[in-house]
Biopython code that builds the backbone (N, CA, C, O; Angstrom):
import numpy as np
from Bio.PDB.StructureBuilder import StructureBuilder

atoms = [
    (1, "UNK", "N", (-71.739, 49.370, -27.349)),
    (1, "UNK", "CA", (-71.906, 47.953, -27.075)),
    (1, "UNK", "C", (-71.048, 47.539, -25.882)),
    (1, "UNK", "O", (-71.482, 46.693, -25.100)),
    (2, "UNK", "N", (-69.568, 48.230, -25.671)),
    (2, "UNK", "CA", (-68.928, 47.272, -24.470)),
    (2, "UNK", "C", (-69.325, 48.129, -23.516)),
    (2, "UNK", "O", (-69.522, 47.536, -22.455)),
    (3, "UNK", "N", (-69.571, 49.568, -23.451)),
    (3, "UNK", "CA", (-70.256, 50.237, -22.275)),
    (3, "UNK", "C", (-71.734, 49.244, -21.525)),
    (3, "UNK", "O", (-71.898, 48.901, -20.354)),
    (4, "UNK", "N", (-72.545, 49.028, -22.639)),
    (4, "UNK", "CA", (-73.506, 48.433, -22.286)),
    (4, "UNK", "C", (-73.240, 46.654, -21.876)),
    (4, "UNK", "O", (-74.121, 45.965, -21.361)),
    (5, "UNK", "N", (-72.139, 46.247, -22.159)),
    (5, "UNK", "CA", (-71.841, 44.722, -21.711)),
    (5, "UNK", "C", (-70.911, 44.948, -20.016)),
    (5, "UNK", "O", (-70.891, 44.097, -19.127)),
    (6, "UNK", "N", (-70.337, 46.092, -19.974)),
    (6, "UNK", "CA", (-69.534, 46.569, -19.082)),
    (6, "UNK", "C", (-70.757, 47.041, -17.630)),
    (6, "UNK", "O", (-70.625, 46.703, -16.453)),
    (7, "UNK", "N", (-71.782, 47.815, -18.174)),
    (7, "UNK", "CA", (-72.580, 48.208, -16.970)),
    (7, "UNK", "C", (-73.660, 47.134, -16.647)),
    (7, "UNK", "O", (-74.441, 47.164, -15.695)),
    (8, "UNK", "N", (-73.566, 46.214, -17.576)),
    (8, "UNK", "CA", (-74.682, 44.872, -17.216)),
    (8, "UNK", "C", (-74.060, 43.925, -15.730)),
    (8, "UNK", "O", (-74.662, 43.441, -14.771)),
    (9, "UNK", "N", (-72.455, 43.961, -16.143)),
    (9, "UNK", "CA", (-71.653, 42.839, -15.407)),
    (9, "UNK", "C", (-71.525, 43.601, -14.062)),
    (9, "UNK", "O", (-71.535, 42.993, -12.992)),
    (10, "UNK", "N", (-71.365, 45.375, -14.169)),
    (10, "UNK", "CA", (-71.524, 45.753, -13.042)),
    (10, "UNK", "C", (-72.478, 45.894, -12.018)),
    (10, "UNK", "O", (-72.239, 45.830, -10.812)),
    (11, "UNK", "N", (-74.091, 46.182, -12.803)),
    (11, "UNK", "CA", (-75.219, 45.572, -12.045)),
    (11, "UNK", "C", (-75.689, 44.366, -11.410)),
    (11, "UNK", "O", (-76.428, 44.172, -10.445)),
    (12, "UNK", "N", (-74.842, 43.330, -12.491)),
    (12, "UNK", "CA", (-75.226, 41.973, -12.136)),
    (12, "UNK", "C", (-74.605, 41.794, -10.869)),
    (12, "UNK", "O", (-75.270, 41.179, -10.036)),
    (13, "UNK", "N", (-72.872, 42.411, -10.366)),
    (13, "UNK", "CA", (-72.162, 41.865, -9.330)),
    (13, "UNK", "C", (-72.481, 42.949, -8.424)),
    (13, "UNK", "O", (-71.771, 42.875, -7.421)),
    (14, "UNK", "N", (-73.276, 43.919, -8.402)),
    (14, "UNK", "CA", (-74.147, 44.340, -7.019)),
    (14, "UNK", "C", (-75.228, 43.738, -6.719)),
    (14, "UNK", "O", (-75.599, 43.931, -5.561)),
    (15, "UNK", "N", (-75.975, 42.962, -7.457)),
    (15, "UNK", "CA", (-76.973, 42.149, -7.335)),
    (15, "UNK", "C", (-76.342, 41.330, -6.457)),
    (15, "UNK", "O", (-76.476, 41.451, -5.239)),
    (16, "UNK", "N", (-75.625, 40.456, -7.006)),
    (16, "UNK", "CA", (-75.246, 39.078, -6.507)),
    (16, "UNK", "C", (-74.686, 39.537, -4.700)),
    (16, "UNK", "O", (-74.935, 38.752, -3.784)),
    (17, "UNK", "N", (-74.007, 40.750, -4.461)),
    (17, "UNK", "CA", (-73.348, 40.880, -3.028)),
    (17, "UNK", "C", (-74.521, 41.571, -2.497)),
    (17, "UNK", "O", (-74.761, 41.142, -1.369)),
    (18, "UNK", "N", (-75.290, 42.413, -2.843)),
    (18, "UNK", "CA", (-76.733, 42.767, -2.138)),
    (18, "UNK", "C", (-77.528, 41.539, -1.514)),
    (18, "UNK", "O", (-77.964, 41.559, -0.364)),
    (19, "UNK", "N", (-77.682, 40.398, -2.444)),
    (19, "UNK", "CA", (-78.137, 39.235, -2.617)),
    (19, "UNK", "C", (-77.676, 38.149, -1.408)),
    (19, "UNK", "O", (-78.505, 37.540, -0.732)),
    (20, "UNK", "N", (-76.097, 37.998, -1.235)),
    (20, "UNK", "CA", (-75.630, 37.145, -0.592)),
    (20, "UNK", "C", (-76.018, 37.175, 0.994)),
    (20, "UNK", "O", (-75.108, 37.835, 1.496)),
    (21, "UNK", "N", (-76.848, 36.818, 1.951)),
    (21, "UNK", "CA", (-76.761, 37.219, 3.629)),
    (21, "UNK", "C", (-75.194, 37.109, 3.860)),
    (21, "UNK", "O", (-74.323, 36.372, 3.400)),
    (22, "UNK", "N", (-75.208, 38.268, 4.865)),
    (22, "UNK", "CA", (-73.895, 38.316, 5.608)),
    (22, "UNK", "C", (-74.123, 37.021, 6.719)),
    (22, "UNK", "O", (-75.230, 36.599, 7.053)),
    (23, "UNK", "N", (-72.652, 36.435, 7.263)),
    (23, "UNK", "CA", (-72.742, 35.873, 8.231)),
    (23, "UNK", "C", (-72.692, 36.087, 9.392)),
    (23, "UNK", "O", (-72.111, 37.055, 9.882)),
    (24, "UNK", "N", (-73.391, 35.075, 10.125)),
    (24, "UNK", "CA", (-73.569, 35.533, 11.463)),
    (24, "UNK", "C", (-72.305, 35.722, 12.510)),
    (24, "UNK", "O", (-71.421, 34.866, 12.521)),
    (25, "UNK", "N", (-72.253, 36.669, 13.238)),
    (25, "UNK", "CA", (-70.717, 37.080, 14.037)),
    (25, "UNK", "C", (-71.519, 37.093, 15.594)),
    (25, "UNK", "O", (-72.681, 37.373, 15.889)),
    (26, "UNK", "N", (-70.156, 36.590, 16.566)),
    (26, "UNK", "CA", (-70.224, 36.229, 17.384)),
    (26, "UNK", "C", (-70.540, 37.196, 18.329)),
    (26, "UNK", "O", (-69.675, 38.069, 18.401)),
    (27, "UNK", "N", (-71.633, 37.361, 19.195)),
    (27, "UNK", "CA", (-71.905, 38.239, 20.211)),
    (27, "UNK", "C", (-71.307, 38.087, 21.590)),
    (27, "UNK", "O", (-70.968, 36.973, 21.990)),
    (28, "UNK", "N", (-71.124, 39.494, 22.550)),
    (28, "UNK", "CA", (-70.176, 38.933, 23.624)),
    (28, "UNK", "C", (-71.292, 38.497, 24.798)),
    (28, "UNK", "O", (-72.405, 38.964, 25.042)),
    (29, "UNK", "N", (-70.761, 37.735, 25.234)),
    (29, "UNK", "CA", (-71.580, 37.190, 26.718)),
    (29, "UNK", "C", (-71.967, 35.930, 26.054)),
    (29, "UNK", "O", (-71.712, 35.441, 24.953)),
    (30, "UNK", "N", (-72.803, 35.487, 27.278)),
    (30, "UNK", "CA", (-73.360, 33.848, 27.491)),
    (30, "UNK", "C", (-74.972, 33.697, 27.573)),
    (30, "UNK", "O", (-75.725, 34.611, 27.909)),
    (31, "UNK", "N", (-75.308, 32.599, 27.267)),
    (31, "UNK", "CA", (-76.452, 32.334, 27.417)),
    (31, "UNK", "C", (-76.632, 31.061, 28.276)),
    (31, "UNK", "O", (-76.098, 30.141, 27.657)),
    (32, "UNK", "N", (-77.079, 30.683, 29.268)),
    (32, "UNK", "CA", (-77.036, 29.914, 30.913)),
    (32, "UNK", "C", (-78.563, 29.223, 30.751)),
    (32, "UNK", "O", (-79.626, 29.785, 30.488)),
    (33, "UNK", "N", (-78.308, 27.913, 30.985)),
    (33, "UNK", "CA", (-79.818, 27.291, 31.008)),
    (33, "UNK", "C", (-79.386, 25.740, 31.834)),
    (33, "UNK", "O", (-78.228, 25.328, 31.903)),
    (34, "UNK", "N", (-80.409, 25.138, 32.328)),
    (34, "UNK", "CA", (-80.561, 24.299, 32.692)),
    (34, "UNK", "C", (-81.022, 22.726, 31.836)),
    (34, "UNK", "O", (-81.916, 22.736, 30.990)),
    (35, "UNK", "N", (-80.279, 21.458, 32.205)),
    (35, "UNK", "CA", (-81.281, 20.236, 31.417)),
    (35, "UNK", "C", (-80.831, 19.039, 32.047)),
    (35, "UNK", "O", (-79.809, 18.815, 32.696)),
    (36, "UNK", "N", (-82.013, 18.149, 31.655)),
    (36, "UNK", "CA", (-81.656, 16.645, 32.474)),
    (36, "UNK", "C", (-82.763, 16.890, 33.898)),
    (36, "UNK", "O", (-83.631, 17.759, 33.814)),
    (37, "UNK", "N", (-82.670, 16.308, 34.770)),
    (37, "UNK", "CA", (-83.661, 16.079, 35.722)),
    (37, "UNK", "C", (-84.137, 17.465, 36.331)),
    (37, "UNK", "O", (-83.260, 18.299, 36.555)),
    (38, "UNK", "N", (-85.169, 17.706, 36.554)),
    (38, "UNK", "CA", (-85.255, 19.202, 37.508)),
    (38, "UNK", "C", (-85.066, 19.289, 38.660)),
    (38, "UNK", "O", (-84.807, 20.360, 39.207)),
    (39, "UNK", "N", (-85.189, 17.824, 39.452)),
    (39, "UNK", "CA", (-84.893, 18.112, 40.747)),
    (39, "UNK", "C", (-83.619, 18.137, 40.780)),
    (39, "UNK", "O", (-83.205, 18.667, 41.811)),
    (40, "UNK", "N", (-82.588, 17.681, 39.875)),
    (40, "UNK", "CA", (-80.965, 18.008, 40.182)),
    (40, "UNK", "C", (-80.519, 17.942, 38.991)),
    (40, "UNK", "O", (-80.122, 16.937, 38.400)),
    (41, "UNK", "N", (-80.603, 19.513, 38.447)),
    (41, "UNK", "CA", (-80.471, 19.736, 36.982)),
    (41, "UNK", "C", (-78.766, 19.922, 36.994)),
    (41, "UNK", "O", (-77.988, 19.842, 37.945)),
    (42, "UNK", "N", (-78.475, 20.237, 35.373)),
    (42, "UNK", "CA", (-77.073, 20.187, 35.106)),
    (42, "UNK", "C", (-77.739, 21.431, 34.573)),
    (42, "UNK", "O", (-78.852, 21.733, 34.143)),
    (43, "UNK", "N", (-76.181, 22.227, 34.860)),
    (43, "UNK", "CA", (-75.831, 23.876, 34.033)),
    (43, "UNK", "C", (-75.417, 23.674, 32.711)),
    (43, "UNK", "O", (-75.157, 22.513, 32.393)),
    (44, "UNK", "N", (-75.297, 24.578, 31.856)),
    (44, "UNK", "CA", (-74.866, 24.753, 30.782)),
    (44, "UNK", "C", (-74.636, 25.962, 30.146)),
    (44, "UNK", "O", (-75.321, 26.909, 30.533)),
    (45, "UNK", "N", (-73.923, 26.133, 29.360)),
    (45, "UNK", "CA", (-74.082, 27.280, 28.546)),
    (45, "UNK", "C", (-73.776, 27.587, 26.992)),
    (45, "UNK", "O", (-73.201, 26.635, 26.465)),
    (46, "UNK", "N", (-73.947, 28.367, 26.367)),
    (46, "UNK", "CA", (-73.799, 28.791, 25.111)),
    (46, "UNK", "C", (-72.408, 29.667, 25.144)),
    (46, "UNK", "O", (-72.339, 29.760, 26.369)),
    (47, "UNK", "N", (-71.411, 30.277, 24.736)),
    (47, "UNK", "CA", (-70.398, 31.415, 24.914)),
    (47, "UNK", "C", (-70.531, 32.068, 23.842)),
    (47, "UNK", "O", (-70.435, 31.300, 22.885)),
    (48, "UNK", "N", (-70.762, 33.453, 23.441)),
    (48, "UNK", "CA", (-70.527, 34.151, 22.430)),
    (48, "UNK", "C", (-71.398, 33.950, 21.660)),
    (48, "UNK", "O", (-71.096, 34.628, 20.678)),
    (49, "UNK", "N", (-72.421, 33.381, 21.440)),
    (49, "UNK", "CA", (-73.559, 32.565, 20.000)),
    (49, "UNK", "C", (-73.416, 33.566, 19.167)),
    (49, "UNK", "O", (-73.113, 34.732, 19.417)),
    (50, "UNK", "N", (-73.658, 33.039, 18.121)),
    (50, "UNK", "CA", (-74.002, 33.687, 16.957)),
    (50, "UNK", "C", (-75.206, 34.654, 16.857)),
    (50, "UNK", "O", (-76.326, 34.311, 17.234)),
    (51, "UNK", "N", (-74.959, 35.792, 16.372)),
    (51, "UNK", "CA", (-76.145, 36.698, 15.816)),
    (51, "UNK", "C", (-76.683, 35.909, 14.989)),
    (51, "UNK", "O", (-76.178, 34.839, 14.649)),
    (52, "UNK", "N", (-77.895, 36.410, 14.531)),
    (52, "UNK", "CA", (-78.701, 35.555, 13.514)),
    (52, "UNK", "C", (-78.579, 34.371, 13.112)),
    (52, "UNK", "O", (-78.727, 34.138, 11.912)),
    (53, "UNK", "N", (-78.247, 33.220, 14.128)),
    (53, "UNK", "CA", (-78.678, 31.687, 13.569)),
    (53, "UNK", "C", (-79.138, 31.275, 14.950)),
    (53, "UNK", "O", (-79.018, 31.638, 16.120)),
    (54, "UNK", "N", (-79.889, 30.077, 14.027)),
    (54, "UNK", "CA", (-80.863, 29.297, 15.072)),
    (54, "UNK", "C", (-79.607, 27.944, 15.651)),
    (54, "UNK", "O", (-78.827, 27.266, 14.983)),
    (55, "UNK", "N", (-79.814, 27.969, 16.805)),
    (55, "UNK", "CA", (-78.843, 27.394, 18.040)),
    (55, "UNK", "C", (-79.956, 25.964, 18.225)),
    (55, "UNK", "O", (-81.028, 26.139, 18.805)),
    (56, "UNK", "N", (-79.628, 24.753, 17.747)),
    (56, "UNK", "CA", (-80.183, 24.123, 18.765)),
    (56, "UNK", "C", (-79.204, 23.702, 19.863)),
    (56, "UNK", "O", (-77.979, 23.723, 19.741)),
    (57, "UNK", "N", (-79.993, 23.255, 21.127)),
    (57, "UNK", "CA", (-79.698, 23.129, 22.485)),
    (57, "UNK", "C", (-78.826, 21.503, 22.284)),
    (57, "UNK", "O", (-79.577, 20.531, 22.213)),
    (58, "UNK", "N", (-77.225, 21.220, 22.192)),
    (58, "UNK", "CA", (-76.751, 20.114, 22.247)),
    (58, "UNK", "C", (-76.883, 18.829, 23.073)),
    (58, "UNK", "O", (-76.531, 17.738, 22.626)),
    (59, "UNK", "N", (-77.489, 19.026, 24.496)),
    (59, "UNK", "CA", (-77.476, 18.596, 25.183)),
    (59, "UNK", "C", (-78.835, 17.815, 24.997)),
    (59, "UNK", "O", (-78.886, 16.655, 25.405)),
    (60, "UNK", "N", (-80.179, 18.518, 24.272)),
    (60, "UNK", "CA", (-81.075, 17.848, 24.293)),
    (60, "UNK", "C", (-81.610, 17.506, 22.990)),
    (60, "UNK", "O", (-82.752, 17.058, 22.898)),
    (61, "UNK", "N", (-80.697, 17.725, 21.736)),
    (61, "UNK", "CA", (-80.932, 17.597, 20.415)),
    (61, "UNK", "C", (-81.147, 15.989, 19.961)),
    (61, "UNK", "O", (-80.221, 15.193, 20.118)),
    (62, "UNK", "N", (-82.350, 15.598, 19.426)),
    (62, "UNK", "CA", (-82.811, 14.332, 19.335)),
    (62, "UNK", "C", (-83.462, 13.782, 20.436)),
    (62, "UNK", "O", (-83.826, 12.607, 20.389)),
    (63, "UNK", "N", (-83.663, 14.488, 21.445)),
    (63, "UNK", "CA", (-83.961, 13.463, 22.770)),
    (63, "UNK", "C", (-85.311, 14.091, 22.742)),
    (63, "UNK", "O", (-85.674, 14.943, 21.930)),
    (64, "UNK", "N", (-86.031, 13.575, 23.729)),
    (64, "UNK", "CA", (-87.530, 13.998, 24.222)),
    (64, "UNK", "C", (-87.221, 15.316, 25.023)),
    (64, "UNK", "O", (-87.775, 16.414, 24.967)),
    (65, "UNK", "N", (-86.231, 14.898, 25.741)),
    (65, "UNK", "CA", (-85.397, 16.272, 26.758)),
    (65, "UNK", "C", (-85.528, 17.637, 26.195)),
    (65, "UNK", "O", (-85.408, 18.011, 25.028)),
    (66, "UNK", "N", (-85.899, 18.540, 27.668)),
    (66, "UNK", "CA", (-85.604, 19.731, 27.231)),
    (66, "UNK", "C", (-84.953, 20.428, 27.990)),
    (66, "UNK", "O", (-84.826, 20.051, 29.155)),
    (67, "UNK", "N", (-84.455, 21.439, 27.628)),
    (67, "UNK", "CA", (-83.466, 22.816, 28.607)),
    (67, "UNK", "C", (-85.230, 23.745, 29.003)),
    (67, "UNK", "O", (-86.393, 23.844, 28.611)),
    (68, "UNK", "N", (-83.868, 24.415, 30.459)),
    (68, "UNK", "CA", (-85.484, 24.583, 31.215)),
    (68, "UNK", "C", (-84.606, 25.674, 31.429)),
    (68, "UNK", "O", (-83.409, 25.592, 31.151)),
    (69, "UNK", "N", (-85.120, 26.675, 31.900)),
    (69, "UNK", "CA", (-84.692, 28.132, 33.436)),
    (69, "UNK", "C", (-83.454, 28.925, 32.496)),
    (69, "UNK", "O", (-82.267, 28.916, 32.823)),
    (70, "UNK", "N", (-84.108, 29.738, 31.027)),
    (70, "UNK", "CA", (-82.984, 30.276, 29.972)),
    (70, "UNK", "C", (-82.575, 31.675, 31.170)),
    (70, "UNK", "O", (-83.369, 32.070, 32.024)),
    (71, "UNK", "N", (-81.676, 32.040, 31.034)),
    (71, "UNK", "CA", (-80.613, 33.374, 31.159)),
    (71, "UNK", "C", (-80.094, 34.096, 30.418)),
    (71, "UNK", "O", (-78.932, 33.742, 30.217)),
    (72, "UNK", "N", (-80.485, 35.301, 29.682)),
    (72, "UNK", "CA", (-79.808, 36.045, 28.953)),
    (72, "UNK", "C", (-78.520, 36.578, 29.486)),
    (72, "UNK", "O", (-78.492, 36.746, 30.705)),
    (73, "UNK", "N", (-77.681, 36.812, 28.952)),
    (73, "UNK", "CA", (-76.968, 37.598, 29.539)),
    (73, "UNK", "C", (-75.719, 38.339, 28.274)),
    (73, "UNK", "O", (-74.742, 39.088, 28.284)),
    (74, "UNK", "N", (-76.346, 37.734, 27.524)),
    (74, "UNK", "CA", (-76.150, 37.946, 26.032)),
    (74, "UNK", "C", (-75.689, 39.707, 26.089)),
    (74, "UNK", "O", (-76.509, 40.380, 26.714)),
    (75, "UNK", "N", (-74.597, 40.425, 25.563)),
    (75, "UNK", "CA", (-74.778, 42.173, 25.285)),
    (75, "UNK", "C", (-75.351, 42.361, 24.063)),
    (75, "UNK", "O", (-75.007, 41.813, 23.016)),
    (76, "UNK", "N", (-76.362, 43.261, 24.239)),
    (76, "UNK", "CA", (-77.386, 43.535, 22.643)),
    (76, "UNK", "C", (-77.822, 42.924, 22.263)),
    (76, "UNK", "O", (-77.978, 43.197, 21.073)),
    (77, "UNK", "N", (-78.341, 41.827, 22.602)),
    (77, "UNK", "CA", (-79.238, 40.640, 21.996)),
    (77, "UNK", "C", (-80.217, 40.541, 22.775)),
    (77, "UNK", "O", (-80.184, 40.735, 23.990)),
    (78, "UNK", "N", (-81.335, 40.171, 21.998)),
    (78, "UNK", "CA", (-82.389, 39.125, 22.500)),
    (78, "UNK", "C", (-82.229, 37.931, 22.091)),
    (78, "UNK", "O", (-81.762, 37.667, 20.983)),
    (79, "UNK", "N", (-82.697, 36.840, 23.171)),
    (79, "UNK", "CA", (-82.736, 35.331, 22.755)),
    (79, "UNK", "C", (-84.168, 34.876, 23.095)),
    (79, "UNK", "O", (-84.832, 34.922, 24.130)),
    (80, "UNK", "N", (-84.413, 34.401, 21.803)),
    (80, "UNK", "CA", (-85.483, 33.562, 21.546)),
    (80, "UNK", "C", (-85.682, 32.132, 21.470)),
    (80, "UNK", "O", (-85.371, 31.301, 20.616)),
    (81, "UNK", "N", (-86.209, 32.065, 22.449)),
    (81, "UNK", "CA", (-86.136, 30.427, 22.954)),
    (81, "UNK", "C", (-87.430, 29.941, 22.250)),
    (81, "UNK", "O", (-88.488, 30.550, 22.088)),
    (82, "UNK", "N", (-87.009, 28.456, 21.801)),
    (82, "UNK", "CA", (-88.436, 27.733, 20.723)),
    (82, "UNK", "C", (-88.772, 26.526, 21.684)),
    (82, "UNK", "O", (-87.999, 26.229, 22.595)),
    (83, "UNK", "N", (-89.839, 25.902, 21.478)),
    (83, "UNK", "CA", (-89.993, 24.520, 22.071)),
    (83, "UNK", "C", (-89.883, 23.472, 20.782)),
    (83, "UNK", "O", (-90.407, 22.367, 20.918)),
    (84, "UNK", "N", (-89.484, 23.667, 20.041)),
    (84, "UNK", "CA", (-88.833, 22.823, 19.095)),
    (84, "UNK", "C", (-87.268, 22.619, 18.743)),
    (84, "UNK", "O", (-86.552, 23.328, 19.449)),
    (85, "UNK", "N", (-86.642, 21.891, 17.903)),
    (85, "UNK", "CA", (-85.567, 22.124, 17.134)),
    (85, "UNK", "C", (-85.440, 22.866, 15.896)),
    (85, "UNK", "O", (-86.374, 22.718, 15.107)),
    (86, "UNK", "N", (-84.453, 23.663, 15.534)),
    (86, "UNK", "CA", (-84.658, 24.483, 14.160)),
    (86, "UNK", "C", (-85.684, 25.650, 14.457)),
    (86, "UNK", "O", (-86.543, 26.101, 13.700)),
    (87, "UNK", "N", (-85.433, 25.954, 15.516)),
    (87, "UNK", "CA", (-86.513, 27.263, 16.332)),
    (87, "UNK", "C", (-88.214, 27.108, 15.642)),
    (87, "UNK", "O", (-88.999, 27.991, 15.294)),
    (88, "UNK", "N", (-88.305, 26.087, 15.636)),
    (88, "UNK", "CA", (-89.589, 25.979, 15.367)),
    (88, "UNK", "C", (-90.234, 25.480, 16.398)),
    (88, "UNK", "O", (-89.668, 24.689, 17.152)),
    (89, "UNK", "N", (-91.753, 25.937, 16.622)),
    (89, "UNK", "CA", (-92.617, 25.681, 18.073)),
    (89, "UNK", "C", (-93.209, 27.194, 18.575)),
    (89, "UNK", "O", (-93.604, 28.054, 17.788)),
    (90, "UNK", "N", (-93.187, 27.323, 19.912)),
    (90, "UNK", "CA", (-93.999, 28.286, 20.449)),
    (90, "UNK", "C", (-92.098, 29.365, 20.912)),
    (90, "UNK", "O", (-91.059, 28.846, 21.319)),
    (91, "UNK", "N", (-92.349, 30.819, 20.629)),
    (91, "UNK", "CA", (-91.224, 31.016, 21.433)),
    (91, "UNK", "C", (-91.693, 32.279, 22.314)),
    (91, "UNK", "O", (-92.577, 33.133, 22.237)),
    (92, "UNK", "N", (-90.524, 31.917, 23.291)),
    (92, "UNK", "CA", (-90.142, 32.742, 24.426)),
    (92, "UNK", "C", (-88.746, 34.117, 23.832)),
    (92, "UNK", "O", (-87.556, 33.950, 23.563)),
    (93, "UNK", "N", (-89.355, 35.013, 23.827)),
    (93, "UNK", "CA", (-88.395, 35.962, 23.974)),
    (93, "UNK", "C", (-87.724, 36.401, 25.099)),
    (93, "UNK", "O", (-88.531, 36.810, 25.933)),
    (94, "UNK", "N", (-86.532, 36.485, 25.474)),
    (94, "UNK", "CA", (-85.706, 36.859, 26.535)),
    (94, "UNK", "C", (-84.981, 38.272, 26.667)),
    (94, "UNK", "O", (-83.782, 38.023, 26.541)),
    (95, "UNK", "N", (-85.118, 39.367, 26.824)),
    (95, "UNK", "CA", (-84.431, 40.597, 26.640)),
    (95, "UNK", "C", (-82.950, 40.425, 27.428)),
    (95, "UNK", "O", (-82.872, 39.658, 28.387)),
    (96, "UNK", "N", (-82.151, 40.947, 27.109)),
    (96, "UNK", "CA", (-80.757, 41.400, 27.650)),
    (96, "UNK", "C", (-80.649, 41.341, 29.001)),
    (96, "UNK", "O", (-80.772, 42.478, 29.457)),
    (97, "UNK", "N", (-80.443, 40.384, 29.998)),
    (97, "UNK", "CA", (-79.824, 40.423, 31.326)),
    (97, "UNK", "C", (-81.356, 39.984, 31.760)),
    (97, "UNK", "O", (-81.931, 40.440, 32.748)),
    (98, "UNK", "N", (-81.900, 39.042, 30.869)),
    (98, "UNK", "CA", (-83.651, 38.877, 32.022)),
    (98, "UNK", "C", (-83.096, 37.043, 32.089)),
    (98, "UNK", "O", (-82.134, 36.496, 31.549)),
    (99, "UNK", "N", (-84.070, 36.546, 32.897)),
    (99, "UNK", "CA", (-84.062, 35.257, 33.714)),
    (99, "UNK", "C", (-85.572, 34.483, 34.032)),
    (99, "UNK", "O", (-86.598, 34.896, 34.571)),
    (100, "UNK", "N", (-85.252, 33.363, 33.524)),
    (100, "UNK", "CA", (-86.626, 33.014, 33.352)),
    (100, "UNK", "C", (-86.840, 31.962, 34.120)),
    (100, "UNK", "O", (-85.948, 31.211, 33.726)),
    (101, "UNK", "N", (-87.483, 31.317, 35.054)),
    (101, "UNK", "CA", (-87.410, 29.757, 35.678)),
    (101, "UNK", "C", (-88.144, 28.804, 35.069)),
    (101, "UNK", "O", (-88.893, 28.852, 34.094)),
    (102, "UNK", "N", (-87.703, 27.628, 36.040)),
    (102, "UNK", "CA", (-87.972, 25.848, 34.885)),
    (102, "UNK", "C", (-89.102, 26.094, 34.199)),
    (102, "UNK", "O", (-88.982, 25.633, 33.064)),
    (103, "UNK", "N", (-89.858, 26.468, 34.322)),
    (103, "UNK", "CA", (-91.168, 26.187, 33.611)),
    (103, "UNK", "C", (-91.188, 26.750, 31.957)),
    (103, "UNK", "O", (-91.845, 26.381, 30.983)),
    (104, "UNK", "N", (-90.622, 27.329, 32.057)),
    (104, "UNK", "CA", (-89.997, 27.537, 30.175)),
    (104, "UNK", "C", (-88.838, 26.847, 29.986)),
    (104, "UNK", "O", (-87.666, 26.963, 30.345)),
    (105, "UNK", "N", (-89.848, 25.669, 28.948)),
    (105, "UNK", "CA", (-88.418, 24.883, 28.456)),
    (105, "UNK", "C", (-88.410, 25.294, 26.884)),
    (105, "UNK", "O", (-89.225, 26.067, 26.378)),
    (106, "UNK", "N", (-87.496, 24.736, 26.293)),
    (106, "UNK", "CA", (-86.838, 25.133, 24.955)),
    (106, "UNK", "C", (-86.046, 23.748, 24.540)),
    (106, "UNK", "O", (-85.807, 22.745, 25.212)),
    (107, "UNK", "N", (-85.841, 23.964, 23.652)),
    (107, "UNK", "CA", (-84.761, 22.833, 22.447)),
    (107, "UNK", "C", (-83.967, 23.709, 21.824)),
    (107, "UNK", "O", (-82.753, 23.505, 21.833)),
    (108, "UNK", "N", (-84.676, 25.192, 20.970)),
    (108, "UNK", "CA", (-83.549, 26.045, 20.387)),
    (108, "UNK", "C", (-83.690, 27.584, 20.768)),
    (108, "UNK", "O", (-84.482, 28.184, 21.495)),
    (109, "UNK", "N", (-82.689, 27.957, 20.050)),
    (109, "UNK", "CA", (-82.700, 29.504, 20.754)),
    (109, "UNK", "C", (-82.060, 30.547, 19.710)),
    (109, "UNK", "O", (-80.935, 30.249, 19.308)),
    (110, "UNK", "N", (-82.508, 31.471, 19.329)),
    (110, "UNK", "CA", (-81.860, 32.023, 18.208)),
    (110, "UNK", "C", (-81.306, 33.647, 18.675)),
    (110, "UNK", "O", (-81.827, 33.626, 19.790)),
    (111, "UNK", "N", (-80.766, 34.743, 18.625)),
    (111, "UNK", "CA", (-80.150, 35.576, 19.022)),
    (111, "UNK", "C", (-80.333, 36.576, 18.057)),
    (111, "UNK", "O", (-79.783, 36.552, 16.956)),
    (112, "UNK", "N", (-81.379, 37.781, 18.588)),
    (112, "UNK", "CA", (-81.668, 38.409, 17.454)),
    (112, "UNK", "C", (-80.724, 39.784, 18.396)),
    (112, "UNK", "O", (-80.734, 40.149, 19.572)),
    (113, "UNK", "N", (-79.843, 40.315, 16.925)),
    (113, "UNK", "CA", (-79.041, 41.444, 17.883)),
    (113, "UNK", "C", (-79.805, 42.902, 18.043)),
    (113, "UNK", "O", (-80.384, 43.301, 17.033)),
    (114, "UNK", "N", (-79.838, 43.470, 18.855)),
    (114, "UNK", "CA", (-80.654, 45.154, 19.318)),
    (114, "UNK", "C", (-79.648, 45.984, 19.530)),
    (114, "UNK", "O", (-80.126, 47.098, 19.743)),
    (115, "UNK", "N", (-78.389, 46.002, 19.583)),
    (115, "UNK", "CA", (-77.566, 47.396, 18.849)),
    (115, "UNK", "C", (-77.103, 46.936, 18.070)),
    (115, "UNK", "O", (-76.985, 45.716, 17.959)),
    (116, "UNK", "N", (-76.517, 48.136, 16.943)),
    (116, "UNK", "CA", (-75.757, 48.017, 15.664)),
    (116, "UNK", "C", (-74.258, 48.404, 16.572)),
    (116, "UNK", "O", (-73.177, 48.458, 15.985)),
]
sb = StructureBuilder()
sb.init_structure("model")
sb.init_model(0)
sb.init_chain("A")
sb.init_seg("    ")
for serial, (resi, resn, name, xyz) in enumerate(atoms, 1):
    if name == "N":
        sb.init_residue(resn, " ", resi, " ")
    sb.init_atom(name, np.array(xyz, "f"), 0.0, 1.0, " ", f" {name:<3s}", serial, name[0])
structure = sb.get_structure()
């Protein structure tokens, strides 16, 4: 009986940490984009973002506004740019060190990592 109450509590608490997502950790490099007027845009950037969470864009969060001309430059990541907030919309994938001009705009951007 306590063997069997003993290996229940031990299955249950690999469940539960199998169960839990790890959190997202900070990747090195930047992510560079443009927002506000196109003919005399403002820079911006992201530093370090997070692996696996969705980023919305601060600068244009709530507004009609969007970030335009994304820059990876992210190490081991791809960034996925949405035309929504909460990476929802149409997205743009960006590979590692690629560059995209104004005509892809975005609201969010999420950072999917490609090395372990």
């Amino acid at each position: 009986m306590r063997l069997r109450l003993t290996l229940g509590a031990a299955i249950g608490a690999v469940a539960l940490i199998v169960a839990i997502p790890s959190s997202a950790h900070a990747l090195d490099g930047s992510f560079l984009y443009q927002y506000g007027d196109s003919a005399n845009p403002t820079a911006a950037l992201l530093e370090q973002p997070g692996a696996g969470e969705c980023i919305n864009i601060p600068e244009v969060e709530g507004k009609s506004d969007t970030a335009f001309a994304p820059n990876n430059s992210v190490q081991g990541a791809d960034a996925n740019v949405y035309t929504e907030e909460d990476c929802q919309g149409t997205p743009t994938t960006l590979a590692e060190g690629t560059q995209l001009g104004p005509e892809v705009t975005f609201k969010s951007v999420y950072f999917e990592q490609t090395e372990a």
